[in-house]
C-alpha positions in Angstrom: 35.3 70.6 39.3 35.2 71.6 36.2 31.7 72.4 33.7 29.8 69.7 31.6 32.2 68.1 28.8 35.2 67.6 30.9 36.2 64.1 31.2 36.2 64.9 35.0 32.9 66.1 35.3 30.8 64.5 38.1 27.4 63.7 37.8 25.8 66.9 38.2 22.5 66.3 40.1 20.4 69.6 42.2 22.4 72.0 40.8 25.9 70.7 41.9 29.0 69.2 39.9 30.1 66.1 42.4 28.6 63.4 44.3 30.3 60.8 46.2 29.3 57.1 46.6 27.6 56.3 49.7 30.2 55.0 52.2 28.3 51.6 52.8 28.4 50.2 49.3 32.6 50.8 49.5 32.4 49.0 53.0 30.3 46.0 51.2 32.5 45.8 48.1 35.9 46.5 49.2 39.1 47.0 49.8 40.0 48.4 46.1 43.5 49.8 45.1 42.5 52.5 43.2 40.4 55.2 42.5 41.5 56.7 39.3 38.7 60.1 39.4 38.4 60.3 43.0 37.5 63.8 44.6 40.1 66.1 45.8 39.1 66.4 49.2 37.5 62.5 50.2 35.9 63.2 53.3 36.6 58.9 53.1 39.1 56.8 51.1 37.6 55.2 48.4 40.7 52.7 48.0 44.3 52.6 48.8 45.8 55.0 46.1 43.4 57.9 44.8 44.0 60.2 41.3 42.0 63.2 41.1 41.5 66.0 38.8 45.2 67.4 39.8 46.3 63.6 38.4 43.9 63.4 35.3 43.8 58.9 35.9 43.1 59.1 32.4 46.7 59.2 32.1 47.8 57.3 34.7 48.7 53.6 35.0 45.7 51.7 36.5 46.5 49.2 38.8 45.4 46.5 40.5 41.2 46.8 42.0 39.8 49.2 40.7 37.0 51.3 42.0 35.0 53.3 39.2 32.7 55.8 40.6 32.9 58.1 37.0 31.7 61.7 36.3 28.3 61.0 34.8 27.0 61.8 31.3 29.0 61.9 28.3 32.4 61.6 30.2 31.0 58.0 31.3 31.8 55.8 28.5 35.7 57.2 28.6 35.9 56.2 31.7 34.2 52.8 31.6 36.3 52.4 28.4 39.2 52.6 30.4 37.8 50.0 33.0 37.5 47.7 30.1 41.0 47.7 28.8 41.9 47.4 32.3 39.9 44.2 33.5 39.5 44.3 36.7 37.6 46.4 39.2 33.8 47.6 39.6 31.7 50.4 38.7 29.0 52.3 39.3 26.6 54.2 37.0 23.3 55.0 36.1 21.8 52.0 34.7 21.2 53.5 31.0 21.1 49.8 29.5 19.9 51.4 26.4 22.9 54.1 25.7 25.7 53.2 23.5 28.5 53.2 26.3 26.1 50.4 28.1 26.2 48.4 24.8 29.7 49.2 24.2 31.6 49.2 27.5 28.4 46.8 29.8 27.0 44.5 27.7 29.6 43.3 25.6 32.4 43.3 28.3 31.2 43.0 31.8 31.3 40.2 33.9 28.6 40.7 36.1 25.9 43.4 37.4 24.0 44.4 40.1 21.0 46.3 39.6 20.7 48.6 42.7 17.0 47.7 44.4 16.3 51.7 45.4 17.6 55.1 43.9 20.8 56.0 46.0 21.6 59.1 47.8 24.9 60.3 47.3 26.9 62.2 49.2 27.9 65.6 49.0 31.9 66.5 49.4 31.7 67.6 53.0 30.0 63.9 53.8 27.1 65.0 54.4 23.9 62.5 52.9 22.2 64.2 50.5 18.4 65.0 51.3 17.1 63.5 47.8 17.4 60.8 46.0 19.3 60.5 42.8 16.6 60.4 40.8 17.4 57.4 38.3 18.1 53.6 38.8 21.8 52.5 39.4 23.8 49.2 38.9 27.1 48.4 39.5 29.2 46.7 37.2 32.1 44.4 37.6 34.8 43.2 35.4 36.7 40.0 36.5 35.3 37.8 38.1 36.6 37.8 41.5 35.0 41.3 41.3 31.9 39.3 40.2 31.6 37.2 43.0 31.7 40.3 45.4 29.2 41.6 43.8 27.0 38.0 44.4 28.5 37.6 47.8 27.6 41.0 48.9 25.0 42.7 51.7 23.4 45.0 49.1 19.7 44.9 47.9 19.0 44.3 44.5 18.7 42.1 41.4 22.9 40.2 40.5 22.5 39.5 37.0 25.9 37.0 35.4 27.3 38.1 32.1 29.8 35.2 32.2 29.9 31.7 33.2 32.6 30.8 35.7 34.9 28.1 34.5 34.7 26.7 38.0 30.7 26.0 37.5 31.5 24.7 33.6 34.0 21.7 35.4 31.9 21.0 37.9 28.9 20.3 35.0 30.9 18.3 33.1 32.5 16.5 36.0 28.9 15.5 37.2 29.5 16.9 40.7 26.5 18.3 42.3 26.8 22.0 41.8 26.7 25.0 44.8 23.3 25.7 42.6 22.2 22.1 42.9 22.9 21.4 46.6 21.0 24.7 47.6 18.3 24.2 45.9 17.9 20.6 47.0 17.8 22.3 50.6 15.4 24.7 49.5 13.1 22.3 47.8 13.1 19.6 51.2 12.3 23.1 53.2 8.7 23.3 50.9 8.4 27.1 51.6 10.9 30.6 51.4 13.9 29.7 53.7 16.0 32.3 56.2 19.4 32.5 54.9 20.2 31.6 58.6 18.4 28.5 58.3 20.6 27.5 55.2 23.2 27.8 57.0 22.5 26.0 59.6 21.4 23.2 56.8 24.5 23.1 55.3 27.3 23.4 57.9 27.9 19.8 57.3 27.8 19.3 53.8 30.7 17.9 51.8 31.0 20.9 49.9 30.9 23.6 52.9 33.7 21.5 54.9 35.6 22.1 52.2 35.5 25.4 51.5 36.3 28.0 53.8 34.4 30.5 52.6 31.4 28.6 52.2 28.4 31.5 53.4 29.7 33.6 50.9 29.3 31.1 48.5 25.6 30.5 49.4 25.0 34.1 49.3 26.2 34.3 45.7 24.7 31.4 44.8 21.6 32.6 46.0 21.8 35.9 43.9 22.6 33.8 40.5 19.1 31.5 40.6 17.1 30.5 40.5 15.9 31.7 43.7 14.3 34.9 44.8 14.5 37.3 47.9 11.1 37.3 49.3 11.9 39.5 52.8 15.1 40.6 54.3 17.3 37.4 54.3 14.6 34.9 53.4 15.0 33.3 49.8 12.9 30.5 47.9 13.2 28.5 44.9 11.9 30.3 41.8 
């Protein structure tokens, strides 16, 4: 790929121009549509339709999900710019919250994050794991909130942080319903200690609001990740 200053530069860690994202967060997160700055030879498909360098996605039509995997450093705000104007898709970057593309293209326009627990290990083009660690803290970012519930809903450690307020949790306040929020933390609370996520289930097969919703784990899950509760061990969670 080509040297530092290229809007197609990848991050450029040990030496080397282009790491991939490690197979089991795409597994987690997806399916997407698109990855607009995808690497020539993928020794996996990021999403359904891929640009690379030969495409330059700068100038394509974005469509549909969008996966954002961008070439790190000064290239990453033109590419995160891009996600903005597009609206819908998730990305992931070094979690610079103090840079002016965080402020810019994160903070004022995101939906929702996901602040990686441990530094990642990327993946070099052949597949192969890299042996080190990346060195720096990473978050993905989503825009749209179906995006943002993935993100809450998903398998991946770490700290879900909302940017915006679902309109679906805004009606449900002013219609005086019992909120997801409310019913698990009224479980939680009978429970008097940190609670297995299998156990919640198990609590709240029954409840009005699981029966009808067919999706109702995942629900939990990202209710879970939006508090105020914390992860005390590996699918145990209590009331903050």
């Amino acid at each position: 790929m080509p040297k530092s200053g290229h809007p197609y530069n990848n991050r450029v860690l040990d030496g080397k121009d282009e790491w991939l994202t490690p197979p089991y967060i795409l597994d987690d997160l997806g399916p997407f549509d698109l990855d607009p700055c995808a690497p020539v030879d993928a020794p996996w498909p990021t999403a359904a339709h891929h640009y690379t360098i030969r495409d330059n996605g700068l100038l394509q039509r974005w469509f549909g999900r969008v996966w954002l995997n961008p070439p790190y450093g000064s290239a990453t705000g033109v590419w995160l710019d891009r996600l903005v104007a597009h609206g819908r898709g998730t990305a992931l970057i070094f979690a610079r919250t103090d840079s002016a593309f965080f402020f810019r293209a994160v903070w004022e326009h995101a939906t929702a994050l996901l602040f990686l627990r441990s530094h990642l290990h990327f993946h070099h083009v052949t597949g192969e794991r890299a042996r080190h660690n990346s060195g720096a803290p990473s978050v993905l970012v989503a825009y749209g909130m179906p995006d943002a519930d993935r993100l809450a809903g998903s398998d991946l450690g770490g700290k879900f942080v909302p940017l915006v307020i679902p309109r679906s949790m805004a009606v449900v306040a002013l219609a005086g319903e019992p909120s997801w929020r409310d019913v698990v933390h009224s479980v939680m609370r009978n429970e008097r200690g940190p609670v297995p996520l299998d156990r919640l289930y198990q609590l709240l097969a029954d409840h009005p609001k699981t029966r009808s919703n067919n999706h109702w784990r995942e629900k939990i899950r990202q209710t879970l990740k939006r508090g105020p509760f914390e992860r005390v061990d590996g699918g145990v969670w209590q009331a903050a």
